[in-house]
Structures are given as structure tokens and as C-alpha cells.
C-alpha positions as CSV (number, residue, x, y, z in Angstrom):
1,X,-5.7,18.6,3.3
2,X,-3.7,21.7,4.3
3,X,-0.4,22.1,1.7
4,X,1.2,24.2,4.1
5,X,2.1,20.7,6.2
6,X,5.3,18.9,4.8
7,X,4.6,15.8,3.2
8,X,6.7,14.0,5.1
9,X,4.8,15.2,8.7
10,X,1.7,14.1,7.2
11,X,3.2,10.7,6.4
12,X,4.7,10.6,10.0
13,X,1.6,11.7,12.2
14,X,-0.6,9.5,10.1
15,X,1.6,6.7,11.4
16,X,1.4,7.2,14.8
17,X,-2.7,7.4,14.7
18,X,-2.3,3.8,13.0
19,X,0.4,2.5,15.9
20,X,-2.2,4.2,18.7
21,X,-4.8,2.5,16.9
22,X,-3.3,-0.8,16.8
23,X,-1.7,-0.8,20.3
24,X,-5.2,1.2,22.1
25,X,-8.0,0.4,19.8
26,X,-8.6,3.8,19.6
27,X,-8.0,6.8,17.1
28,X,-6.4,9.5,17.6
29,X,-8.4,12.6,15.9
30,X,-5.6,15.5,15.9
31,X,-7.3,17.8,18.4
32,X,-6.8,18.2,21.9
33,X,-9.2,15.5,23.2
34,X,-7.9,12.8,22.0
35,X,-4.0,13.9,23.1
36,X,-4.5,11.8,26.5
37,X,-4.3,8.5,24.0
38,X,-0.8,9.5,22.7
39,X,0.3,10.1,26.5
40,X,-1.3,7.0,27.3
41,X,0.3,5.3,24.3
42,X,3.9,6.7,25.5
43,X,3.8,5.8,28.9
44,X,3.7,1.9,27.7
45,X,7.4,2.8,25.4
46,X,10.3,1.5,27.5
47,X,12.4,4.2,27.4
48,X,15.4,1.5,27.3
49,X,14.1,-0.1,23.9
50,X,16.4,2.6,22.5
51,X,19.6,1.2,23.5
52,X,18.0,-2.4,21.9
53,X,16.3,-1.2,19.4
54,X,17.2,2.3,18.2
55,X,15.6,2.6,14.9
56,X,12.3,1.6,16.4
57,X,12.4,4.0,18.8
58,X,13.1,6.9,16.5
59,X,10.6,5.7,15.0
60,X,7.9,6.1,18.0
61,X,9.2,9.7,18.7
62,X,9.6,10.5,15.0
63,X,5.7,9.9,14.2
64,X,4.6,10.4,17.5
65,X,6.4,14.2,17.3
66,X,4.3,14.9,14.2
67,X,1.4,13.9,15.2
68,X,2.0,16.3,18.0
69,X,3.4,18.7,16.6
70,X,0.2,18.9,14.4
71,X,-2.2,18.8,17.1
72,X,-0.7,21.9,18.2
73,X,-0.1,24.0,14.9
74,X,-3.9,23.2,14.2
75,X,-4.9,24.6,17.8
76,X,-2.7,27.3,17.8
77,X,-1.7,28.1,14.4
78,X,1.6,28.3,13.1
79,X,4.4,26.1,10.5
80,X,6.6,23.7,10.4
81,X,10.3,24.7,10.1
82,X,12.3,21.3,8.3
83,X,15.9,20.3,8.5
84,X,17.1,17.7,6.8
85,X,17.1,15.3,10.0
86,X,14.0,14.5,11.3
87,X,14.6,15.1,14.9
88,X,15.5,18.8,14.1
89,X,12.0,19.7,12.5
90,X,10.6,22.5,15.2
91,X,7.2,23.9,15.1
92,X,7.0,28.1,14.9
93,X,3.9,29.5,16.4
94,X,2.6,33.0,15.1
95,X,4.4,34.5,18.4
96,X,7.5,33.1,17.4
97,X,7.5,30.9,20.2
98,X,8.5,27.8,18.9
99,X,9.6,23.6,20.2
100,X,10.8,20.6,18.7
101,X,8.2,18.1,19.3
102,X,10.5,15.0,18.7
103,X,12.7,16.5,21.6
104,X,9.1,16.3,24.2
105,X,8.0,13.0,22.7
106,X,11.8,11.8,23.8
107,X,11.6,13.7,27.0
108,X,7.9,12.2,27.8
109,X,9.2,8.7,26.8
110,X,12.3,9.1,29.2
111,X,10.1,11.1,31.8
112,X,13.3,13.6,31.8
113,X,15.4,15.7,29.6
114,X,17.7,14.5,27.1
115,X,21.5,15.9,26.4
116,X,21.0,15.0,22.3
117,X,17.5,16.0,21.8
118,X,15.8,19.8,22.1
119,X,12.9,19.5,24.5
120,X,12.9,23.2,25.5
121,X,11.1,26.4,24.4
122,X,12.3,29.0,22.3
123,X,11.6,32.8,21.5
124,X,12.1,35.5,19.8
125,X,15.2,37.3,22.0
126,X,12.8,39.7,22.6
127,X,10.3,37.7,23.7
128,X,12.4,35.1,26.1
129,X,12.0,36.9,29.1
130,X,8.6,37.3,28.9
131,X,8.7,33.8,28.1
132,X,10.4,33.0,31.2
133,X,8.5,35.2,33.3
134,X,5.3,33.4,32.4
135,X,7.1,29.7,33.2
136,X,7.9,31.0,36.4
137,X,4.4,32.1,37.3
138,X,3.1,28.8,36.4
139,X,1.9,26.3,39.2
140,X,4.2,23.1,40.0
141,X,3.3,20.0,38.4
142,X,4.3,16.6,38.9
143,X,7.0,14.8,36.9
144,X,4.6,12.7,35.1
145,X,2.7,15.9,34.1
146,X,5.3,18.4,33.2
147,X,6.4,15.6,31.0
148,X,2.8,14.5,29.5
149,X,2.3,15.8,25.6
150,X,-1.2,17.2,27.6
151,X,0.8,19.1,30.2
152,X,3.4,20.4,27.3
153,X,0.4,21.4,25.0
154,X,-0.8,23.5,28.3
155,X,2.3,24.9,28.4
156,X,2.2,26.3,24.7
157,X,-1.0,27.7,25.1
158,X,-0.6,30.0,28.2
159,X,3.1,31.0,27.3
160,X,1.4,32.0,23.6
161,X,-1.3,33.8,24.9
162,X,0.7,35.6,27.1
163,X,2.9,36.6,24.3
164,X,0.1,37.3,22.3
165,X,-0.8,40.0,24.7
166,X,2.6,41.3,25.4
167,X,2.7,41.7,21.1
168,X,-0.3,44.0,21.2
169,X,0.7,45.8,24.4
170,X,4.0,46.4,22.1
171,X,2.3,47.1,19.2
172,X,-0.5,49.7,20.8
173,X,2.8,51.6,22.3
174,X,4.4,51.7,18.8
175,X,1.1,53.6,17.9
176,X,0.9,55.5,20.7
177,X,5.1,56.4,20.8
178,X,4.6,55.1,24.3
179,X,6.8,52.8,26.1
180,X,4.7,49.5,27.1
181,X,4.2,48.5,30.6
182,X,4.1,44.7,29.9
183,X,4.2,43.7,33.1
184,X,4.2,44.6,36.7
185,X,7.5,42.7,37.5
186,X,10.5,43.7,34.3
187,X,11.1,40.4,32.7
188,X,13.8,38.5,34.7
189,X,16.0,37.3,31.7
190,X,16.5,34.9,28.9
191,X,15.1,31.1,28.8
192,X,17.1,28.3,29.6
């Protein structure tokens, strides 16, 4: 058991494997493979049970968020960051690129953004327009996918990588007293 993960998200993701469970007849097994079950799982959430049932669907993106949100700080590294409501607990990867996974579970239960929920990326100033630059080079998707858990947990992994790269291009110039040519385009700005 990793101490590093609030009580609390352990509680929450455990939950959601049980409801997948219950609901699929299959576990979820916090890795990548088994991700497709949660999309699955979310895709059969009517995303107008929350004006019937609010507390239940908090509930679904609450759980549902950790579980994610701990599929992808096990892949990619990283911690939890915790305020005191649970829809404004954000993961930080080692980049400092960091997401609220409540806000994409919302956003992959609704199939669009949301006005009260965070379902965007973040960075480091310094690191947003790279960021940006590296969402723009990325190939269109279709709603369905750009909205999937899968597609988002894509998403994570190139945009870190890339920042991984653009840290030691940084880093090797700070050695070198050299100014880094990160890229062949100059980043175009911050995220939106």
C-alpha cells in the first residue's frame, strides 16, 4: 500500500472498482488495461441523473476520479494535491503538469465541458506553451474519444513526455550556459 495516497482516494477508487464490478462483472486492476471498463462503465451514466439525483452522481465522478486519477499517478508518477472539497483534489505529475480527474470523469459523463468543474490541463507558466504547442500538434479525435478516460490518459502521457524532454533540453543548457532550442516552432502561448 503506497502512504503517499490520501486515505480518502484510496477509499474512493476502491469504490468505483466495486460499482464497475457490480454493474460489468469485471475488475478494474488500476493500470491502463483495464481503463476501457471505467469508459465503458461511464458511458451507461445518464448524464441527466444529476439534476435527479445529485448526490449519486457526485458520487460516480467522485470515486470514478480517484480511481483515475490513480491509474495515472501509478503510470506516470506524481501526488495527489487535496482541498477540502472533493471535486478540487488535482493530480501533480513530476513535470508539473497537472488535472483534476473529477472535472474529466464529469466531462466524459457529459461528453463535453463543464462551466463548475476543471476538466482542463495545467502547467507550470513556464511550461504552458509547450504544453499547448504539443495539444496542437496532436491528431483530431472524435468527441467520444477526446472525452474517453483512455483518450485523456493518452493525452497525459505525450504532453508529459514532451515536457519531460523540454526539462532536460532546459536543464542541459543551464549546464552548458546555453540558451535551449526546444523546438523548431517558439511556443505559441499559454493554455486555455
Amino acid at each position: 500500500m503506497d502512504e503517499t495516497v490520501p486515505a480518502r482516494v484510496r477509499e474512493y477508487a476502491d469504490q468505483a472498482v466495486t460499482y464497475v464490478r457490480r454493474a460489468l462483472g469485471l475488475t478494474l486492476e488500476y493500470d491502463s488495461n483495464t481503463l476501457p471498463l471505467l469508459d465503458h462503465y461511464l458511458r451507461t451514466i445518464d448524464p441527466g441523473l444529476g439534476a435527479g439525483q445529485p448526490a449519486t452522481i457526485q458520487l460516480v465522478i467522485t470515486t470514478s476520479g480517484a480511481y483515475f486519477g490513480e491509474v495515472v499517478r501509478r503510470r506516470l508518477g506524481g501526488r495527489w494535491e487535496m482541498a477540502a472539497e472533493d471535486k478540487d483534489w488535482r493530480v501533480v505529475l513530476p513535470t508539473g503538469l497537472n488535472f483534476s480527474p473529477a472535472g474529466f470523469v464529469a466531462a466524459a459523463i457529459a461528453q463535453a465541458d463543464l462551466d463548475d468543474l476543471d476538466s482542463e490541463f495545467d502547467a507550470p507558466p513556464r511550461m504552458r506553451p509547450y504544453v499547448q504547442q504539443a495539444l496542437e500538434r496532436m491528431g483530431e479525435v472524435s468527441v467520444e474519444d477526446y472525452y474517453s478516460l483512455c483518450g485523456r490518459l493518452d493525452t497525459l502521457e505525450h504532453v508529459h513526455e514532451v515536457l519531460v524532454a523540454v526539462a532536460a533540453q532546459m536543464m542541459g543548457a543551464a549546464v552548458d550556459d546555453e540558451i535551449p532550442d526546444l523546438a523548431s516552432d517558439e511556443p505559441s502561448g499559454p493554455v486555455n
